[in-house]
C-alpha positions as CSV (number, residue, x, y, z in Angstrom):
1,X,28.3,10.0,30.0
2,X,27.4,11.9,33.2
3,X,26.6,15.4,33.1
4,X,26.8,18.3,35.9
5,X,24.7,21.0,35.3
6,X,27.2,23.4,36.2
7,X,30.8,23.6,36.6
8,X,30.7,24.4,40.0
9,X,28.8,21.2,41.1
10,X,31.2,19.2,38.8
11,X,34.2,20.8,41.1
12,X,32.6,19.7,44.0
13,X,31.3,16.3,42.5
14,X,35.4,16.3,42.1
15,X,35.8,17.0,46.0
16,X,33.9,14.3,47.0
17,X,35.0,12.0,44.9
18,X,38.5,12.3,46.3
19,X,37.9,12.7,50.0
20,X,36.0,9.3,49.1
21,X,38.8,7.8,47.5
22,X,41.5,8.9,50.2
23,X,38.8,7.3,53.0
24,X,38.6,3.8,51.2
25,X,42.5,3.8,51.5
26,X,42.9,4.9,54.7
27,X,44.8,8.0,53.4
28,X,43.0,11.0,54.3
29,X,44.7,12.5,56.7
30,X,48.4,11.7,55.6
31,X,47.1,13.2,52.2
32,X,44.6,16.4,53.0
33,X,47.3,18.7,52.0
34,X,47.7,17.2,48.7
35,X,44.1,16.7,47.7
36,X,43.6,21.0,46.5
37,X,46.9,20.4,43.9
38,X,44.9,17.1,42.8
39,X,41.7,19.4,42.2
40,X,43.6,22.5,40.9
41,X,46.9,21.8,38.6
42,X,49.4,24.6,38.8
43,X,48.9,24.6,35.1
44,X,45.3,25.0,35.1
45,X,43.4,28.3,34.6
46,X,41.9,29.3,37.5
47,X,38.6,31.3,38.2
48,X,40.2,33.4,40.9
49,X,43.2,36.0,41.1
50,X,45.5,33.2,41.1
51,X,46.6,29.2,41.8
52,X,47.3,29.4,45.2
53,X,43.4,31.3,46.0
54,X,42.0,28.7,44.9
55,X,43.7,25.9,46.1
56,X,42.7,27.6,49.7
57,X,39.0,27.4,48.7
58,X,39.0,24.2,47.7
59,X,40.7,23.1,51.2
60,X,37.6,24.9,52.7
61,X,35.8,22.7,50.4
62,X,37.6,19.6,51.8
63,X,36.7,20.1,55.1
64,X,32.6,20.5,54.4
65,X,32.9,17.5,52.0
66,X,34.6,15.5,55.7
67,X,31.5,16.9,57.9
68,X,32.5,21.0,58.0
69,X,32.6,22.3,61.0
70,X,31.0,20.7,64.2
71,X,30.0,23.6,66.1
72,X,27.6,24.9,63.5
73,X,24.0,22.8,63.8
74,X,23.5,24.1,60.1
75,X,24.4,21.4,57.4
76,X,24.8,24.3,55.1
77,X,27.6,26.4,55.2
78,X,29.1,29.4,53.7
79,X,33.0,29.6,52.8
80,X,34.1,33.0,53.2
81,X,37.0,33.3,51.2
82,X,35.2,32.2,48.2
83,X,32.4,34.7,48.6
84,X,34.1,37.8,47.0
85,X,33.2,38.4,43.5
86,X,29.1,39.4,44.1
87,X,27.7,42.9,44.4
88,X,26.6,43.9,47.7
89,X,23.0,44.3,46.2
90,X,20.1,46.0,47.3
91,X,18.0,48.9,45.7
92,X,19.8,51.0,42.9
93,X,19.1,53.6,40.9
94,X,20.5,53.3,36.9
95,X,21.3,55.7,34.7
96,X,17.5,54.9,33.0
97,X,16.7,58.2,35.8
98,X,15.7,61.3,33.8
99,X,15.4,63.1,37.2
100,X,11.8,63.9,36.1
101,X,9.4,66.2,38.9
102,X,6.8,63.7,39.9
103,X,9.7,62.2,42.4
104,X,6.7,59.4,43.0
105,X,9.6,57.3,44.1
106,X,10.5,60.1,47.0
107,X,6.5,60.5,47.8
108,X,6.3,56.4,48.3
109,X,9.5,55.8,50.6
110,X,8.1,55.8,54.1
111,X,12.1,55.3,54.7
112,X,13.2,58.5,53.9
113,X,16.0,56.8,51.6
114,X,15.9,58.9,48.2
115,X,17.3,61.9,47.7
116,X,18.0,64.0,44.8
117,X,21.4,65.4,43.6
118,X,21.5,68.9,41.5
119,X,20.4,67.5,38.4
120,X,17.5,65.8,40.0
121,X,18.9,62.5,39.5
122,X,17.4,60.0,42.4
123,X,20.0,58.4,45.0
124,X,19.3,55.4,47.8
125,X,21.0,56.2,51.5
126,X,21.7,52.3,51.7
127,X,21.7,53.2,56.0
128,X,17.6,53.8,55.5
129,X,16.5,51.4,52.9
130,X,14.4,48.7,54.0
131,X,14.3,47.2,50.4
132,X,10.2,47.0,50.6
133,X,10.7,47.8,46.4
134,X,7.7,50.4,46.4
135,X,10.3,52.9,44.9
136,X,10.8,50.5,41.9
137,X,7.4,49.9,41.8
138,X,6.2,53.5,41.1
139,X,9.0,54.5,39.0
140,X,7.6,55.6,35.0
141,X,11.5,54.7,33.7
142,X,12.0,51.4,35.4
143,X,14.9,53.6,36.2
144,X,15.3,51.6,40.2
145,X,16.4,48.0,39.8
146,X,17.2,45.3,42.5
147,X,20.8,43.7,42.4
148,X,20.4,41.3,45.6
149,X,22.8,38.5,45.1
150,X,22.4,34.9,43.5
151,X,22.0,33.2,47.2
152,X,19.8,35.9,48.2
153,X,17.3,35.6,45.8
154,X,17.3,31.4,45.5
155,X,16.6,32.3,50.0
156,X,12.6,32.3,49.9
157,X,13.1,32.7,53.7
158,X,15.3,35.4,53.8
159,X,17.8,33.5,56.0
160,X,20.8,35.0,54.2
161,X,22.4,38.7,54.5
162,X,26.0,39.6,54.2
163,X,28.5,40.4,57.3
164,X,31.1,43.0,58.0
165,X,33.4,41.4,55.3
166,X,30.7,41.6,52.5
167,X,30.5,37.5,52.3
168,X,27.4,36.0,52.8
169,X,26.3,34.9,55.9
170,X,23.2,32.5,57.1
171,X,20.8,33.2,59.8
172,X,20.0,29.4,61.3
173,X,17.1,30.5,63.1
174,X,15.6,31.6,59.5
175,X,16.9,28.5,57.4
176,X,15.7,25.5,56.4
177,X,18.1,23.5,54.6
178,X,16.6,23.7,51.3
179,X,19.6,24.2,49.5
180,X,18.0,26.7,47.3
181,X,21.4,28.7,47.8
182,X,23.5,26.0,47.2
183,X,22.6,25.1,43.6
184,X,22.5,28.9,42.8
185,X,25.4,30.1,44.2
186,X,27.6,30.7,41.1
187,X,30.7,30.7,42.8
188,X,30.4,27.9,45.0
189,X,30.3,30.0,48.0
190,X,27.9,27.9,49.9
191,X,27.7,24.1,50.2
192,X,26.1,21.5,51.8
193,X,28.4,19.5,54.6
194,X,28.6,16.0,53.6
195,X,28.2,12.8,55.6
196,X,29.7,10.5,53.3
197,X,32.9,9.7,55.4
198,X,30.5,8.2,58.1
199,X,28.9,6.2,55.0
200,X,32.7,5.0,54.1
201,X,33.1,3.7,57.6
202,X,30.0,2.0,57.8
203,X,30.6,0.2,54.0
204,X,34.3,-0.4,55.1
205,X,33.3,-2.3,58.8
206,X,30.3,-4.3,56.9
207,X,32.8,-5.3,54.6
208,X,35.2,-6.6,57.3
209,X,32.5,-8.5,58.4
210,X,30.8,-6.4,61.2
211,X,28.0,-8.1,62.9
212,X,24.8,-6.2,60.5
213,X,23.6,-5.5,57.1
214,X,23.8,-2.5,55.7
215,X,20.7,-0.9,54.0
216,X,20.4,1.3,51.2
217,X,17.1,3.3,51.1
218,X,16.6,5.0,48.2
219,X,14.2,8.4,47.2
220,X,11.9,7.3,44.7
221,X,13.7,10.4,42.3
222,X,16.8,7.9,41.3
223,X,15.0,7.1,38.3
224,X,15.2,10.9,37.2
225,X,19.1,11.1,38.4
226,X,21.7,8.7,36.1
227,X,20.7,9.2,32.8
228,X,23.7,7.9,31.4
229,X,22.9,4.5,32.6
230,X,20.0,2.1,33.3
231,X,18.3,2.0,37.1
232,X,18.6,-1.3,37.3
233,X,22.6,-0.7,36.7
234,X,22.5,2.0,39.5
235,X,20.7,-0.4,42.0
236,X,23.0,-3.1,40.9
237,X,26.1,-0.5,41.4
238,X,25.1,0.7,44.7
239,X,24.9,-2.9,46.1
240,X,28.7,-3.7,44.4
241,X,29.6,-0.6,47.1
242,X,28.7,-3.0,49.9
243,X,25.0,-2.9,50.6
244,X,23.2,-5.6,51.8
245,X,20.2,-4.7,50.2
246,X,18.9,-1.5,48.2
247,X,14.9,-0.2,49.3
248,X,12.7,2.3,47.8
249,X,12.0,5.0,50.4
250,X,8.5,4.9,48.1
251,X,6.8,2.1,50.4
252,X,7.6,4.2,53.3
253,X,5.7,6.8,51.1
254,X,3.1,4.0,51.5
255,X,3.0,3.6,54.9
256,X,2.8,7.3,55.5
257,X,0.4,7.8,52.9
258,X,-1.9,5.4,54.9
259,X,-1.0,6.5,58.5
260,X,-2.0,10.4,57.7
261,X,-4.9,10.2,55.4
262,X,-6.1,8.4,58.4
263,X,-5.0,10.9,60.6
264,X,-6.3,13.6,58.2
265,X,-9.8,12.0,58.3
266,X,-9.9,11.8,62.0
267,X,-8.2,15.5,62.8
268,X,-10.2,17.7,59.6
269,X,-7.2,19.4,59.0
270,X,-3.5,18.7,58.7
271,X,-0.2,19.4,57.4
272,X,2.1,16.9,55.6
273,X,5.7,15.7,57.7
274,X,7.1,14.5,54.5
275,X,9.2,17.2,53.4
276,X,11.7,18.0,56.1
277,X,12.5,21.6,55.0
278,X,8.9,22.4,54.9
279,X,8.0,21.0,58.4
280,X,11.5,23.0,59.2
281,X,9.8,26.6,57.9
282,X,6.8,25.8,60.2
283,X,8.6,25.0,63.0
284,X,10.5,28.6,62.6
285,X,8.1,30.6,61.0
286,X,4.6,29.6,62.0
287,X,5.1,27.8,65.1
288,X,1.2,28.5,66.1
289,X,0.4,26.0,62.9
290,X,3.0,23.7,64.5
291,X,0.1,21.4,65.9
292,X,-1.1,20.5,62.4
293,X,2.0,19.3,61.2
294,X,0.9,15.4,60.7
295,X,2.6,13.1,63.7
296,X,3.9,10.2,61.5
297,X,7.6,10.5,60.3
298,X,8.9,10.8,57.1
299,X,8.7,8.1,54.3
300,X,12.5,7.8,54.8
301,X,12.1,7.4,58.6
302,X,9.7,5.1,58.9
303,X,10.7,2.7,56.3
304,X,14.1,3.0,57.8
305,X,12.5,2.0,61.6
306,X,10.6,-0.5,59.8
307,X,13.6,-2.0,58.7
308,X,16.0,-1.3,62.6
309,X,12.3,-2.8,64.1
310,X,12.7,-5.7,62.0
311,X,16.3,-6.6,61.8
312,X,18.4,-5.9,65.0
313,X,21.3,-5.9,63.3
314,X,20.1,-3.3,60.4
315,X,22.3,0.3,59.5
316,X,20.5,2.3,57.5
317,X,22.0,4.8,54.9
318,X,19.7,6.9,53.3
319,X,20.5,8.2,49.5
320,X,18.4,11.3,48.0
321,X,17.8,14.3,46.5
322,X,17.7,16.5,49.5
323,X,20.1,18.4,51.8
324,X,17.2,19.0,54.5
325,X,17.6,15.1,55.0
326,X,20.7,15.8,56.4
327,X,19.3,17.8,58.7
328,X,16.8,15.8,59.4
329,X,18.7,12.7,60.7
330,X,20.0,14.7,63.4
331,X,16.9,15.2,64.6
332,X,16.1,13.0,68.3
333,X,13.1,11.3,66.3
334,X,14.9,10.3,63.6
335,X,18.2,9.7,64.4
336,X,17.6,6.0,65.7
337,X,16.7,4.9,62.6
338,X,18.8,6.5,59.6
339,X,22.4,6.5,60.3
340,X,23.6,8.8,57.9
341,X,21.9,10.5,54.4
342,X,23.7,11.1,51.4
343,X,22.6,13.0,48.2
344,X,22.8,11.7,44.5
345,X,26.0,13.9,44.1
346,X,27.8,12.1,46.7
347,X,26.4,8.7,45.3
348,X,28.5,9.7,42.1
349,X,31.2,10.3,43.8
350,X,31.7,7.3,46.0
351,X,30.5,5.1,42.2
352,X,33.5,6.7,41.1
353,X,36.2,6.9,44.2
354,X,35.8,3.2,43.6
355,X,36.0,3.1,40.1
356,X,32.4,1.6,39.5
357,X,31.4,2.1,35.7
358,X,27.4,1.7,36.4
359,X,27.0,1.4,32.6
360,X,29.1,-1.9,32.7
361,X,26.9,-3.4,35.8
362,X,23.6,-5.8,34.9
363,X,20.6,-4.6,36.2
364,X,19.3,-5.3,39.2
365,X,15.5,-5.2,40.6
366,X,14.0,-1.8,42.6
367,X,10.3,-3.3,42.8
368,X,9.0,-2.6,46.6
369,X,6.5,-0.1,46.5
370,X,2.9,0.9,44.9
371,X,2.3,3.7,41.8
372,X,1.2,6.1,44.6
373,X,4.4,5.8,46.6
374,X,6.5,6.3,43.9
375,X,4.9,9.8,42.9
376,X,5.7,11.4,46.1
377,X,8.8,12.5,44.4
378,X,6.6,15.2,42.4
379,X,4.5,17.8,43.6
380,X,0.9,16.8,43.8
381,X,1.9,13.0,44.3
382,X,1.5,13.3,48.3
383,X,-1.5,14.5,48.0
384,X,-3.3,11.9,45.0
385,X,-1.5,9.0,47.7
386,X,-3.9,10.5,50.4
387,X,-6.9,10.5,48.4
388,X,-5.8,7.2,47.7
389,X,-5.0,6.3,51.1
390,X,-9.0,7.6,52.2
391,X,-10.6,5.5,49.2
392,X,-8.5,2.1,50.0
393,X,-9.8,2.5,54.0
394,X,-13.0,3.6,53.3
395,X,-12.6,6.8,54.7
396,X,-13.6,8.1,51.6
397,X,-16.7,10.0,52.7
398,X,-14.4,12.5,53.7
399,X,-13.9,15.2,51.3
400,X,-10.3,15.9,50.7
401,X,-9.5,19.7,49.9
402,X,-5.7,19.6,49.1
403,X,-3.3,22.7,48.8
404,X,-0.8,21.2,47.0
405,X,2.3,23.6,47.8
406,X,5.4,23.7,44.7
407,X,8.0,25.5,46.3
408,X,8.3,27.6,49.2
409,X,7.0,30.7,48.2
410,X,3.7,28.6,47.5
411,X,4.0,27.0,51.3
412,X,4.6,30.4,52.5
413,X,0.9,31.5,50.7
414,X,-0.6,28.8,51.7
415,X,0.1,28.9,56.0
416,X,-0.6,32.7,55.9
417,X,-3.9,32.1,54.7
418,X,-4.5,29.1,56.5
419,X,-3.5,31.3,59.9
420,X,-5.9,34.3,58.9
421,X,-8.2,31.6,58.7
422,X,-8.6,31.9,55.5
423,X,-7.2,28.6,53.7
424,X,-10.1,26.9,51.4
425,X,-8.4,23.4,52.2
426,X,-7.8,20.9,54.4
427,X,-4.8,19.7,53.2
428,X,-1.6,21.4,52.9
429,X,1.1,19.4,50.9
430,X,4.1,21.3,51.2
431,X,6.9,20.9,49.0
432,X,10.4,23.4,49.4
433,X,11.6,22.3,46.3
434,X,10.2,23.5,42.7
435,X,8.4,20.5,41.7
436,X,9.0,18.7,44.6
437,X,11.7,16.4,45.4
438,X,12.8,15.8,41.5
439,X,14.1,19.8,41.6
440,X,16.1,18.9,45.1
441,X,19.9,20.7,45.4
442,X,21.5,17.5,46.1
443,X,20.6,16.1,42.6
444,X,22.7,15.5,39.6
445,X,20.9,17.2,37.1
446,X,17.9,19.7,37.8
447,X,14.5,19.7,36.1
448,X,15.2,16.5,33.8
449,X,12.1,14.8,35.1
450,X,8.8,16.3,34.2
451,X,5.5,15.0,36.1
452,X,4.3,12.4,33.5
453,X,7.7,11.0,33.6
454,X,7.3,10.5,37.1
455,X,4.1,8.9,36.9
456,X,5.6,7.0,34.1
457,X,7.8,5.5,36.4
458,X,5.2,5.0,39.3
459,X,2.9,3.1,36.5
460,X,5.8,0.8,36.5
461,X,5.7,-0.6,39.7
462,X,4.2,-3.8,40.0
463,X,1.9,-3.0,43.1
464,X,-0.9,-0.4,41.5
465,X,-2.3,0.4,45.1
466,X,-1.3,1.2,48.5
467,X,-2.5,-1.5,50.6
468,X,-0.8,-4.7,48.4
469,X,2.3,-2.7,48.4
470,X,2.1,-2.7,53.0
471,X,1.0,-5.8,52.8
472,X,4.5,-7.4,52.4
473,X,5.3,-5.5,55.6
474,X,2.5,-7.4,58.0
């Protein structure tokens, strides 16, 4: 039985799945009007003031799960009408103030925010307040709290702040298409546009008998994602879609972890280009640390130009955990060799717009890459592949000193120390995600894989080191 963490991912899960389903029939567009009454019943409680509400946002929906809206780079997206219900947020001051003398939280605001009403009870001047949180800090009564809202807070890089309208609105020189805000939005407000129409075409013209294969490359965190079934029955189920052939983004994890310990040796310090979000935050955040990002492309990307270099007539459809990816497709360096990325969510969907029951399928065989390429989907994994990758090409008389980097706040750390010069590493592996790409917004479920049962999975793989698993490649 699949499971959605939350009922919000389940209604969009529900989105997809239709969109998907009107696409394979060539209904869509005759039918777009119809598809919010599919979703919402008008006998069906709703979670807004009424039916008709919430049919409106789940048009909105519609239209992101069909590619949103062209004009915006971003591939996340807020829907305004849907962003409504949350608190304005900020610094407050509860009723926990006993209006005492000390006023510390008066002396500490450099802000001039706080003032004091006839009974000496504290109040913030919203206008002033730069929400630094030393008022809070000093306050004996824990009487000053902070009510930001769900997206702000899941926003380690502060992209998000609210407009005119009080909705919530995202700065795209500040984000990084983590998805943090996604997953923690609790009223769906923001979502990740979806590609999956342009996977629909592709399946649909390879089916017809277009002149290529179509390639499924997978993120080595699919063994985390359907627990209801068997990964062989997922590989098996993703190949009755209409793939030609299913391939574990993990040997591209190979080849990269090869390529930059190599690069590593020869440079004495670098930055990993796996994660796209986190080679994002550099990019926009410290750009003068830009030119130790490491040069080689992704695992995805350069198994999937492995595969274009290899067989002229290959499309490449990359399925994952991550939103970033989706990002990262668009980019110029990238963009010749992935032809669109999906997330596990939309996987379910299209499994189920064509009526596949996974847990019905036999299982087929995911066996292409080594132990080490298969851990990249945990934090710390990168990083054990590039000691690995030093020891197998006898660079290993350079001493690796990795920062190993879970989450953003912990890559954010990390480069400030590293540009005050002050980094006791040579090695940043930076992950956006909380524990790396198993806690990705574009997953099923969250958290359900723990590190050992990652390695568990990597100790599966028939290759046990890097160099036998490339060696198929030469």
């Amino acid at each position: 039985m699949r499971k959605f963490d939350t009922k919000i991912q389940h209604l969009k899960y529900k989105v997809l799945r239709e969109v998907a389903r009107q696409a394979w029939n060539d209904t869509l567009y005759d039918n777009l009007l119809d598809i919010p009454k599919l979703i919402v019943p008008g006998k069906v409680p709703t979670m807004r003031c009424c039916v008709y509400k919430e049919r409106a946002i789940v048009s909105e929906r519609v239209k992101l799960a069909m590619g949103g809206n062209k004009e915006n780079p971003n591939v996340i997206e807020v829907i305004d009408i849907a962003c409504d219900e949350c608190p304005v947020g900020g610094y407050e001051v509860t009723n926990a103030c006993r209006g005492c003398l000390a006023h510390r939280c008066e002396d500490v605001c450099r802000f001039g925010a706080i003032t004091f009403d006839r009974d000496h009870a504290a109040h913030i001047d919203k206008s002033k307040c730069r929400e630094c949180g030393q008022c809070a800090k000093v306050c004996p009564y824990t009487a000053i709290v902070s009510r930001k809202r769900p997206c702000q807070n899941a926003c380690k890089v502060k992209a998000i702040s609210m407009n005119e309208n009080k909705a919530a609105t995202i700065d795209n020189d500040k984000c990084i298409s983590c998805g943090a805000c996604v997953y923690q939005c609790p009223f769906g407000a923001i979502m990740d546009k979806s590609f999956m129409l342009n996977a629909v075409d592709l399946l649909k013209k390879s089916s017809e008998g277009r002149n290529y294969k179509l390639y499924a490359v997978v993120a080595p965190s699919i063994s985390s994602q359907f627990t209801y079934a068997k990964l062989g029955q997922v590989i098996t189920g993703i190949k009755e879609l209409g793939f030609h052939t299913v391939v574990e983004a993990a040997l591209g994890a190979d080849m990269v972890a090869l390529a930059e310990s190599k690069e590593l040796a020869e440079k004495g310090f670098l930055t990993s280009s796996c994660c796209p979000a986190f080679v994002e935050y550099i990019h926009k955040s410290f750009l003068e640390l830009e030119p130790f990002v490491s040069h080689n492309l992704s695992p995805m990307a350069a198994i999937a130009k492995y595969i274009k270099e290899t067989d002229e007539n290959a499309k490449v459809i990359f399925i994952g955990p991550c939103t970033a990816k989706k990002a990262e497709v668009q980019k110029e360096s990238v963009k010749p060799y992935v032809d669109a990325a999906l997330t596990f969510e939309e996987l379910q969907a299209l499994f189920d717009s064509r009526d596949i029951d996974i847990t019905t399928l036999e299982q087929g065989v995911l066996d292409n890459a080594s132990y080490f390429g298969r851990i990249f989907a945990r934090c710390g994994g990168l990083s054990d592949a590039v000691a690995e990758g030093l020891k197998e090409q006898g660079l290993d008389s350079f001493e690796l000193k990795s920062c190993s980097c879970d989450g953003i706040e912990a890559c954010r750390t990390a480069l400030i120390k590293k540009s005050k010069n002050l980094l006791d590493a040579n090695f940043i592996e930076g992950m956006a995600c909380s524990g790396g790409c198993i806690g990705g917004a574009g997953c099923l479920t969250h958290g359900a894989k723990s590190k050992s049962d990652v390695d568990k999975y990597g100790n599966e793989a028939m290759e046990k080191n890097i160099s036998d698993a490339v060696s198929v490649l030469k």
